[in-house]
C-alpha positions as CSV (number, residue, x, y, z in Angstrom):
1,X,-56.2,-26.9,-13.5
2,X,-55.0,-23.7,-11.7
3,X,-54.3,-20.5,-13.9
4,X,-51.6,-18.3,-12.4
5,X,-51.3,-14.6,-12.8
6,X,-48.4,-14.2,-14.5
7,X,-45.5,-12.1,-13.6
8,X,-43.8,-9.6,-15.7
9,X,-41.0,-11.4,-18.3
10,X,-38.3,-9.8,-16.6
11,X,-39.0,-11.8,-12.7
12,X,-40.5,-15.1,-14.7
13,X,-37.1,-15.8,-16.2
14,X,-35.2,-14.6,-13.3
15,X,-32.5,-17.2,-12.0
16,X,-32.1,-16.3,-7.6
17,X,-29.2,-15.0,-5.8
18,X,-28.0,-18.4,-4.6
19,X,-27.9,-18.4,-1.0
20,X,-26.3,-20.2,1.1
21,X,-27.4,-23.2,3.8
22,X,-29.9,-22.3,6.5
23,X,-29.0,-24.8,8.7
24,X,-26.6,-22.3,10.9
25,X,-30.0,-21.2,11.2
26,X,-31.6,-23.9,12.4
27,X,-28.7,-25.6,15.0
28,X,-28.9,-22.6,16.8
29,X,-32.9,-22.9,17.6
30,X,-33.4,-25.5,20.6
31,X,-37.2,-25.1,21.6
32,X,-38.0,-21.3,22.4
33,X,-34.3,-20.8,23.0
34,X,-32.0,-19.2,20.7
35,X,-28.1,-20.1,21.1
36,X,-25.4,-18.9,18.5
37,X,-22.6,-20.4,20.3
38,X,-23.9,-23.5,19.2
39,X,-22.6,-22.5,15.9
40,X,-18.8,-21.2,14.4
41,X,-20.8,-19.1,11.9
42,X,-18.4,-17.7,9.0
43,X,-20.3,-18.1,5.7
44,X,-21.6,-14.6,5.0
45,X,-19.0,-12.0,6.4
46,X,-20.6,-11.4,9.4
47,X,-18.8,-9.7,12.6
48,X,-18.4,-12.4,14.9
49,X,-18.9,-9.8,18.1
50,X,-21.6,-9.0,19.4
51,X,-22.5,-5.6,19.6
52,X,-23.7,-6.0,23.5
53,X,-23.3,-2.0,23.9
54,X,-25.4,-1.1,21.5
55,X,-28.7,-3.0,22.8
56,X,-27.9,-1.1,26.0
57,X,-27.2,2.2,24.1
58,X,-30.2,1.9,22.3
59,X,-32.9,1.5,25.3
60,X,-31.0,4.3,27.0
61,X,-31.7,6.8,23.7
62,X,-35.1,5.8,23.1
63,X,-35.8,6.7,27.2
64,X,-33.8,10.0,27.3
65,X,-35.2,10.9,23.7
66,X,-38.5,9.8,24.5
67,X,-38.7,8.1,20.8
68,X,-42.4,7.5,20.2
69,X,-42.2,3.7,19.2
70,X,-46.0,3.8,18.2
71,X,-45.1,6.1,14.9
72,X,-43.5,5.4,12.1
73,X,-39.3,5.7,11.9
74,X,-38.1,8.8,11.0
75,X,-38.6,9.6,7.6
76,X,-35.3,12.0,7.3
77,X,-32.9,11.2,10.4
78,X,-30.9,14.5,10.2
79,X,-28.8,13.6,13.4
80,X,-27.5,10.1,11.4
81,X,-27.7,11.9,8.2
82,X,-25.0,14.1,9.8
83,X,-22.9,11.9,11.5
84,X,-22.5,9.8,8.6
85,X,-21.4,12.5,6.5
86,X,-18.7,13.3,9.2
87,X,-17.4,10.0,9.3
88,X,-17.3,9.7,5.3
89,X,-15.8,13.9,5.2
90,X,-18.7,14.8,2.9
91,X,-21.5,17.5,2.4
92,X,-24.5,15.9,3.8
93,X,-26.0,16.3,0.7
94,X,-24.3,13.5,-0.2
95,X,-25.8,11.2,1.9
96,X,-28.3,8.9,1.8
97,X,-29.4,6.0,4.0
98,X,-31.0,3.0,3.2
99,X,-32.6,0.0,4.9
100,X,-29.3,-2.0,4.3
101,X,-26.7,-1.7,1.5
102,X,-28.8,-4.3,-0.6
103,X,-31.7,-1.8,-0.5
104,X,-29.9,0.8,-1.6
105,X,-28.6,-1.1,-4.8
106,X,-31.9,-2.5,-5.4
107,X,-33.3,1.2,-5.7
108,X,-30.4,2.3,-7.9
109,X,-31.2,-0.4,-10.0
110,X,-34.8,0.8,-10.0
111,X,-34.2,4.3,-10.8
112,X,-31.4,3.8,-13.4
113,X,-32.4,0.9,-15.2
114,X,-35.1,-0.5,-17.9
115,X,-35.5,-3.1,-20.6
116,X,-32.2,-3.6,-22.7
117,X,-30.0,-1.1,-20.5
118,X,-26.5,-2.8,-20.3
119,X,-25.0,-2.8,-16.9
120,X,-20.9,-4.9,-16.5
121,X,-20.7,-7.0,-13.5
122,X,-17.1,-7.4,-13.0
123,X,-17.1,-11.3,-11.9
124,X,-16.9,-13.5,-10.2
125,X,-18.8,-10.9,-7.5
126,X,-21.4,-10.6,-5.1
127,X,-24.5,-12.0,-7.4
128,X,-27.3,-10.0,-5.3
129,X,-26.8,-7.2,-7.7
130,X,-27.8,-9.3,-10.4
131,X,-31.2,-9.5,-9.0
132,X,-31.8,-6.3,-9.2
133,X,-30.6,-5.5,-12.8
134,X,-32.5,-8.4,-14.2
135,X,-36.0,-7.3,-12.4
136,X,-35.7,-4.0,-13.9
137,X,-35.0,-5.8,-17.0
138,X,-31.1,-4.9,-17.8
139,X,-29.1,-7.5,-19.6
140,X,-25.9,-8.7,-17.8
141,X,-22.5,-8.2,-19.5
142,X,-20.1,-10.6,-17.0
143,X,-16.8,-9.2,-17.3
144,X,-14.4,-12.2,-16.2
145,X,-9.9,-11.7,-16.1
146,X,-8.1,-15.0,-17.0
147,X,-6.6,-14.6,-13.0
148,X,-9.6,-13.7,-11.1
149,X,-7.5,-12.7,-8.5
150,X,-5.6,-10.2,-11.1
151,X,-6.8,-6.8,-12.1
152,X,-6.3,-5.7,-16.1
153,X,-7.7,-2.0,-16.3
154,X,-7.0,-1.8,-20.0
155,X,-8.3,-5.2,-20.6
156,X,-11.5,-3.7,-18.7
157,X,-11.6,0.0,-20.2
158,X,-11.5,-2.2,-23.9
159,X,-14.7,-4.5,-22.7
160,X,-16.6,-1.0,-21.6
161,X,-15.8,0.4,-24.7
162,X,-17.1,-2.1,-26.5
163,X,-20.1,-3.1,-24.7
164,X,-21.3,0.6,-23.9
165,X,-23.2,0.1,-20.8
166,X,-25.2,2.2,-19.0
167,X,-24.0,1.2,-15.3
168,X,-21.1,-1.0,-14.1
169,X,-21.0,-3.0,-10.5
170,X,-17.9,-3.4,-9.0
171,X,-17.3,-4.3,-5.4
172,X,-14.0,-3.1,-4.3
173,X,-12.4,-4.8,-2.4
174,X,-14.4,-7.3,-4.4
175,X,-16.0,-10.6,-2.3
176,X,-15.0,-12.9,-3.6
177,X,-11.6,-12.9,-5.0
178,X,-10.3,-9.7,-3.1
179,X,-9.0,-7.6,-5.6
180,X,-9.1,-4.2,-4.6
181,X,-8.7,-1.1,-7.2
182,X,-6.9,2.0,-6.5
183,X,-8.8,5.5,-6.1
184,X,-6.5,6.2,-9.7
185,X,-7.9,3.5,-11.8
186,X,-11.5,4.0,-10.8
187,X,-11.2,7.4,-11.2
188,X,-9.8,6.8,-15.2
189,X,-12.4,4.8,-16.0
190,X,-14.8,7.4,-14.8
191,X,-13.4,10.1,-16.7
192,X,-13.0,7.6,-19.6
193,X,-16.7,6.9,-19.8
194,X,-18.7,9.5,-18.7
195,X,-22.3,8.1,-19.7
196,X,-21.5,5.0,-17.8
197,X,-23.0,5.0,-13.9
198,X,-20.3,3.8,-11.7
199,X,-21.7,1.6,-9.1
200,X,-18.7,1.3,-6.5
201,X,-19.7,-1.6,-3.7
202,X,-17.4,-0.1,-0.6
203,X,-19.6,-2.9,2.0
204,X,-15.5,-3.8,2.9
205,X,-13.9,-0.4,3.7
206,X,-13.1,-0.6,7.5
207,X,-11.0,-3.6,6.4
208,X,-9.2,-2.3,4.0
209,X,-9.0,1.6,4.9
210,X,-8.9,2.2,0.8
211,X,-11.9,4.4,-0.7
212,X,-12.7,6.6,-3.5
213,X,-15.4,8.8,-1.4
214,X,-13.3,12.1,-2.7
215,X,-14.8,11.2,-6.3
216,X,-18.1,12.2,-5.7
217,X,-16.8,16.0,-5.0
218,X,-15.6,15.8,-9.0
219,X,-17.9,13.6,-11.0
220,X,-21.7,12.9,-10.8
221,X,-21.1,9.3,-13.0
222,X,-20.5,7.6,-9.7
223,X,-22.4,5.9,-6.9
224,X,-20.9,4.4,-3.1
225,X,-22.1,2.0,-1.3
226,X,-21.5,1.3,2.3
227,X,-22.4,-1.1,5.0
228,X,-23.2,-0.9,9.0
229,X,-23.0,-5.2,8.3
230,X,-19.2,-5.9,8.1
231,X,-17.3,-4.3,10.2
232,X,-19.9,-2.8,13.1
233,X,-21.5,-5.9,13.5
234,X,-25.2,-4.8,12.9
235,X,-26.5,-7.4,10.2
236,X,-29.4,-7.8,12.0
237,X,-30.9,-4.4,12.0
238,X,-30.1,-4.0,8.3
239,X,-28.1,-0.2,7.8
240,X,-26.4,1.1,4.4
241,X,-26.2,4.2,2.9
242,X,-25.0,5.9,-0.4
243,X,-22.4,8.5,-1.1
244,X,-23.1,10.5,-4.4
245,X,-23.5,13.8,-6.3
246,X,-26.1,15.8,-4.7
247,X,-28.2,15.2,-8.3
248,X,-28.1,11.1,-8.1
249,X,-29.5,11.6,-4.5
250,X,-32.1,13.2,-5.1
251,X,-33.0,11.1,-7.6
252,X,-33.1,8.1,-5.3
253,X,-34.8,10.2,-3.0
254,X,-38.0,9.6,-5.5
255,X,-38.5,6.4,-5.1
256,X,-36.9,5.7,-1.4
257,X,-39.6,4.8,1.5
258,X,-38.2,6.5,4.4
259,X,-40.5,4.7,7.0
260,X,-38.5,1.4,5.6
261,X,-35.7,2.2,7.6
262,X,-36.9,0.9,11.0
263,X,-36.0,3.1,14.2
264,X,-34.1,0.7,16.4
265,X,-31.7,0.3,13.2
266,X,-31.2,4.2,12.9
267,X,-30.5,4.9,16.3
268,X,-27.9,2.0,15.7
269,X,-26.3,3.7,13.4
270,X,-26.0,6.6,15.3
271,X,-24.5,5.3,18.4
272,X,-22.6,3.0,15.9
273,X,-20.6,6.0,15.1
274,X,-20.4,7.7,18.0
275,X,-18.5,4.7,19.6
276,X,-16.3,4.0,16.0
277,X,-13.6,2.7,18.3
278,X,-15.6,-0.8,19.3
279,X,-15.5,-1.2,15.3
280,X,-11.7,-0.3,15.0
281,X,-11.1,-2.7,18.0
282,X,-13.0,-5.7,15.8
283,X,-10.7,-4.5,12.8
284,X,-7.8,-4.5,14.5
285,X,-8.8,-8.0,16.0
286,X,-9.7,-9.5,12.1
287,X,-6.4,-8.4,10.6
288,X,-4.6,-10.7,14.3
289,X,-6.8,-13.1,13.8
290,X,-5.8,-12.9,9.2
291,X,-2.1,-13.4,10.0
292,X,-3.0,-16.3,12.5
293,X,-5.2,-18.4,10.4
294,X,-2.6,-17.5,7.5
295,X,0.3,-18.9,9.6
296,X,-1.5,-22.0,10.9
297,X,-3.3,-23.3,7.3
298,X,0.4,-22.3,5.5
299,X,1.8,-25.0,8.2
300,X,-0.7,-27.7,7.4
301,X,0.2,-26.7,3.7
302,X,-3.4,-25.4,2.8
303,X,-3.1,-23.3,0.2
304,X,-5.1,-19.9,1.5
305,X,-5.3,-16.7,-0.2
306,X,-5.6,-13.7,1.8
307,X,-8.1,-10.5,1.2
308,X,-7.8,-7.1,2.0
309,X,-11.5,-7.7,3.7
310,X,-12.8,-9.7,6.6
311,X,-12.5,-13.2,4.4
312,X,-9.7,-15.8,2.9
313,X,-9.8,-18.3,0.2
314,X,-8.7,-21.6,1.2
315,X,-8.3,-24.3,-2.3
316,X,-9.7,-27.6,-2.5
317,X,-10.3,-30.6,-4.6
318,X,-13.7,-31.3,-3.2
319,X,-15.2,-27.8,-2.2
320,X,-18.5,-29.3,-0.8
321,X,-17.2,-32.1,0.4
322,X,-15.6,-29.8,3.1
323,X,-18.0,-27.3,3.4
324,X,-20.5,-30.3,4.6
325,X,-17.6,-31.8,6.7
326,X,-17.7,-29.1,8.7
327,X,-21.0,-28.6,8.8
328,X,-21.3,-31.8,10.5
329,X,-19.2,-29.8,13.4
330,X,-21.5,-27.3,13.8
331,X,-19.0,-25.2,11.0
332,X,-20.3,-22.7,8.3
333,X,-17.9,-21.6,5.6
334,X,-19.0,-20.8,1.7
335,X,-18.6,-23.1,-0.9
336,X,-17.4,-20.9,-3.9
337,X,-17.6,-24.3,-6.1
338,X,-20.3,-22.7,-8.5
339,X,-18.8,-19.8,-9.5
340,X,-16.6,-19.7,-12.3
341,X,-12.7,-19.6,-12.1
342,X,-13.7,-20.2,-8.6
343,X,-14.2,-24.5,-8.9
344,X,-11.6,-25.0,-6.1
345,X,-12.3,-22.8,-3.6
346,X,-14.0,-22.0,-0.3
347,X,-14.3,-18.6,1.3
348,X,-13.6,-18.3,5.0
349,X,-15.1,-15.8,7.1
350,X,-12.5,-13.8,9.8
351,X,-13.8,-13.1,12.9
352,X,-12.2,-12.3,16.4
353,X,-9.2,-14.4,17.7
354,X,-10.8,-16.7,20.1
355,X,-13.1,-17.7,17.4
356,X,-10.8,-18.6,14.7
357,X,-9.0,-20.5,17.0
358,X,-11.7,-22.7,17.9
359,X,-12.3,-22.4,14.2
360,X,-8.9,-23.9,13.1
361,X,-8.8,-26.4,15.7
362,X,-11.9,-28.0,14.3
363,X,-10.4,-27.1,10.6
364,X,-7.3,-29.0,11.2
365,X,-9.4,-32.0,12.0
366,X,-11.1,-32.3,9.6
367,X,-7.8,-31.8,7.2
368,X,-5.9,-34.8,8.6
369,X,-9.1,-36.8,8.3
370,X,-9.2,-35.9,4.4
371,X,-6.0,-34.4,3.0
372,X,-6.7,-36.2,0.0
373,X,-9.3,-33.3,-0.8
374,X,-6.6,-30.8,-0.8
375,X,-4.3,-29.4,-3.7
């Protein structure tokens, strides 16, 4: 009989972030060859362009740079460092980077929490986060509103005070429901509860335009987190930083491995921003493409709900049923089935024009062929 090693309590117990299907993953292999217009991918809030200028971008800066691609990344890229400060209008002090937005909450996590610290997930929400509190050993306080797609701030500001945690998540606008808090009732809470670490998920911003980046000038309770993902379309070379008091960054700065932060993904970033207008173009194109797929599902009489982010809710009866209806079309959406207040819904990414077309055409299809599954 094998004897295993065993991990600490905290990871034994540990339920995973639920992911979902690979198999976008796996129709787009053929052989050798890799092919995503096999696939209408829209189940994780990807950017459906593809960033074609920066790949050129990049070999040009490595070249002119002459970026040694035998050492490690840069440790402390000033040159993003600064850029990103100027596109977020704060000190770059302020500013962190990370290797992805996940990585940055997973070392917040590590450097704020331990055994029995507290820490409100307002819910349903982005679950990755849980990971993290639950390997540092945090206990989970789910804070759930009868409407999920309805804010309460007293409601909220009475749970805090009663629970007394030491950090609270919130991902605003939140994925998945949408609800988006203003700068005002952020910043009460934050003044309302001073020993709580606010941990404000901002991966949807370019969407939205909403942010409460002006906080971290006033009060050192509260921690951004951004996303190169979303809106610049550069999921695969994993980019996030932080915004925060000066204090909380260096802090993270303790425990952050620099050379994590690969170099192809940094330089990125930094033609990323010096070319913001390809990302306003793709924002410009989500919000057409929103008012499209709003129109179109409204006149099959789909009920959809609409975000201030790069996704919609359409309602079911049969959730999965769907979801693996499509599939069979080469189609991935998110079945929102297990979370709670959630049971009849699946989340629809938006991407550019000519892709949600092709995307409804193979929707409606699929609608006509079960409308029974609808509410």
């Amino acid at each position: 009989m094998k004897e295993f090693v065993k991990p600490v309590k905290s990871i034994e117990n540990l339920q995973p972030y639920k992911l979902v299907s690979h198999k976008a993953w796996e129709f787009t292999y053929k052989k050798d060859h890799f092919n995503a217009k096999k696939v209408i991918k829209l189940d994780w809030n990807e950017s459906t362009y593809l960033p074609r200028y920066i790949l050129k971008e990049i070999l040009r800066y490595i070249i002119t740079h002459r970026i040694n691609l035998n050492w490690y990344p840069d440790i402390d890229n000033k040159i993003l460092k600064e850029k990103i400060a100027k596109y977020v209008d704060v000190s770059v002090n302020n500013i962190q980077y990370f290797n992805g937005s996940d990585s940055a909450l997973e070392y917040i996590c590590r450097a704020y929490i331990s055994n029995g610290n507290k820490v409100v997930i307002i819910s349903p929400t982005y679950d990755n986060f849980r990971i993290y509190v639950e390997s540092c050993g945090g206990v989970i306080k789910r804070y759930y509103n009868s409407n999920p797609f309805v804010k309460d701030i007293d409601k909220l500001a009475k749970f805090i005070k009663e629970i007394k945690p030491k950090m609270l998540y919130l991902v605003n606008p939140n994925n998945p429901t949408g609800v988006l808090y203003d700068k005002e009732e952020i910043e009460f809470l934050i003044k309302s509860f001073s020993r709580t670490l606010f941990v404000i998920d901002e991966a949807y911003y370019e969407f939205c335009g909403r942010t409460v980046f002006e906080l971290v000038n006033n009060f050192s309770n509260i921690i951004i987190t951004r996303s190169f993902t979303k809106a610049f379309g550069l999921g695969a070379f994993r980019l996030g930083y932080v915004i925060a008091d000066k204090d909380i960054i260096d802090v993270l700065n303790k425990i952050r491995v620099g050379k994590g932060i690969n170099t192809f993904a940094q330089i990125a970033g930094i033609i990323a921003l010096d070319n913001k207008e390809y990302m306003e173009k793709y924002v410009e194109e989500v919000n057409k493409s929103k008012e499209y797929l709003n129109k179109k599902l409204k006149e099959l009489g789909v009920e959809i709900i609409i975000t201030p982010a790069n996704f919609v809710l359409v309602r079911c009866k049969k959730p999965s049923y769907i979801v693996a209806e499509l599939e069979k079309q080469n189609v991935f959406v998110r079945d929102l089935s297990h979370l709670p207040f959630l049971e009849n819904y699946i989340r629809i990414t938006i991407g550019d024009f000519a892709t949600m077309k092709k995307f409804f055409n193979i929707f409606k299809k699929v609608y006509e062929q079960n409308k029974s599954c609808f509410i």
